[in-house]
BAFI-3210 file (N, C-alpha, C; in Angstrom, 3 decimals, decimal comma, padded with zeros to 6 digits):
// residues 53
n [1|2|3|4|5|6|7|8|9|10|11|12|13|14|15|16|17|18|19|20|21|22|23|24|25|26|27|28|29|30|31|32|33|34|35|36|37|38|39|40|41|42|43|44|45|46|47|48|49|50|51|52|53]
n.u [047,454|050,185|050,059|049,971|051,826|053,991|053,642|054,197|051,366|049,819|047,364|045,038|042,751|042,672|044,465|043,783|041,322|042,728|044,220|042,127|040,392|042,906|043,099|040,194|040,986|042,820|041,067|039,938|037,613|038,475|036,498|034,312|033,822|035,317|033,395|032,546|033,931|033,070|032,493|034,893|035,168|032,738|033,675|036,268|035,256|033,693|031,305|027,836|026,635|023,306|020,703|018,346|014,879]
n.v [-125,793|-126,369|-128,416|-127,430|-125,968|-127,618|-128,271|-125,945|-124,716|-122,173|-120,483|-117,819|-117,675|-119,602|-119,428|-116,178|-117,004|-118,819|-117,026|-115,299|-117,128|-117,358|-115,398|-115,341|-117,377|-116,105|-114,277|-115,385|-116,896|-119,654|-122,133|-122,113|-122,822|-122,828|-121,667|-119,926|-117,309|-114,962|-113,874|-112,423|-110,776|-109,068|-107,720|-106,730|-104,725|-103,093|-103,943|-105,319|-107,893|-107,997|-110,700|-110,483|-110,669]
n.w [081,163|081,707|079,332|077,031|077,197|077,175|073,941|073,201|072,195|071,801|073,773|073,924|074,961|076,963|078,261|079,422|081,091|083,212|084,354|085,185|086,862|089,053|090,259|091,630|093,309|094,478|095,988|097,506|096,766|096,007|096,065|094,129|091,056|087,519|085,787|087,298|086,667|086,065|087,931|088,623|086,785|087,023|089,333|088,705|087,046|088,642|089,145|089,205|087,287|086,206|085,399|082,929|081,743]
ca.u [048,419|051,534|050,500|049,751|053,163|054,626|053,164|054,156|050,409|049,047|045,612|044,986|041,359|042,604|045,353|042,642|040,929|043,249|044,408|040,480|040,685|043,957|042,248|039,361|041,586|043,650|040,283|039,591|036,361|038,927|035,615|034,056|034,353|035,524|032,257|032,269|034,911|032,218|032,514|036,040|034,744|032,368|034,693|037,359|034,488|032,954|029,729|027,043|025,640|021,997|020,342|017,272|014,138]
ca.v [-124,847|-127,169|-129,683|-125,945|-125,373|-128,258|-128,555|-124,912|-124,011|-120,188|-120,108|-116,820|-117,742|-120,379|-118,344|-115,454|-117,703|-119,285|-115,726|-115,076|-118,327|-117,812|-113,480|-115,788|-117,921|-115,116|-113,136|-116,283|-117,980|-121,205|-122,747|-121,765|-123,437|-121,961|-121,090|-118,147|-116,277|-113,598|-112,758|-111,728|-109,717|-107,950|-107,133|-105,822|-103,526|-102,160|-103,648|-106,676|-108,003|-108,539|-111,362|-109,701|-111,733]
ca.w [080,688|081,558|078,182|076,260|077,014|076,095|072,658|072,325|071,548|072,023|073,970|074,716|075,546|078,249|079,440|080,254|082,250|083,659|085,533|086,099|087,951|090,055|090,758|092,262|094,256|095,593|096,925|098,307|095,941|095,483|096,243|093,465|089,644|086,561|085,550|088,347|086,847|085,781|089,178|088,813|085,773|087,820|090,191|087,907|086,309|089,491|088,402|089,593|085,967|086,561|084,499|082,782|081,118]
c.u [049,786|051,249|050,638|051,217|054,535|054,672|053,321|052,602|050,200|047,415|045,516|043,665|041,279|043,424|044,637|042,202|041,699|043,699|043,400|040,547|041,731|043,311|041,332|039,953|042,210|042,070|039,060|038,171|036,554|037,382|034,804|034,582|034,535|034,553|032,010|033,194|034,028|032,268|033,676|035,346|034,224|033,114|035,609|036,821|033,669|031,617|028,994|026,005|024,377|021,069|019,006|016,188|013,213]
c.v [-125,527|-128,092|-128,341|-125,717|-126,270|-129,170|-127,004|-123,958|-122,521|-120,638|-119,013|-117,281|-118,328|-119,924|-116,941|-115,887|-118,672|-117,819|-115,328|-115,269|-118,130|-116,402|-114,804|-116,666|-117,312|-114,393|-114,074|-117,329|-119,028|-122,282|-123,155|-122,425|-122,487|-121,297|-119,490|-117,456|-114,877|-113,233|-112,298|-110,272|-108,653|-106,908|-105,982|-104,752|-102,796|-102,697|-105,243|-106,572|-108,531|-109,804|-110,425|-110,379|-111,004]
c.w [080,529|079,867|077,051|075,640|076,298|074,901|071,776|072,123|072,228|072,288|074,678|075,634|077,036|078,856|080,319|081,162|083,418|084,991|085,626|087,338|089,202|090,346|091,889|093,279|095,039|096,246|097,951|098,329|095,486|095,227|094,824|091,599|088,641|085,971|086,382|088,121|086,108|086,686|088,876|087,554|086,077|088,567|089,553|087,677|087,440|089,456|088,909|088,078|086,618|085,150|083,995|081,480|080,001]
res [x|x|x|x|x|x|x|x|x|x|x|x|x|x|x|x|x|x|x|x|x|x|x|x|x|x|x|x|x|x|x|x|x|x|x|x|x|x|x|x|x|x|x|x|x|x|x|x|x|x|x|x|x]
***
């Protein structure tokens, strides 16, 4: 986000995730890689996505 910023560019996409990411660090899943921010998603929505085959 710091080179984002200073080049000016607009990423909404990585700015989203980027506050996913810091939600998941505040509820204490630092552990956890960017890939797990569907958990925050869940969370937000009340809801556990189930994979389904």
């Amino acid at each position: 986000m710091d080179t984002a910023r200073d080049y000016q560019a607009v990423l909404p996409g990585t700015a989203l995730n980027s506050q996913l990411f810091n939600g998941m660090v505040a509820l204490g899943e630092g552990d956890l890689d960017n890939s797990a921010v569907i958990r925050m998603l869940e969370l937000l929505n009340d809801m556990d996505l189930e994979i389904t085959e």
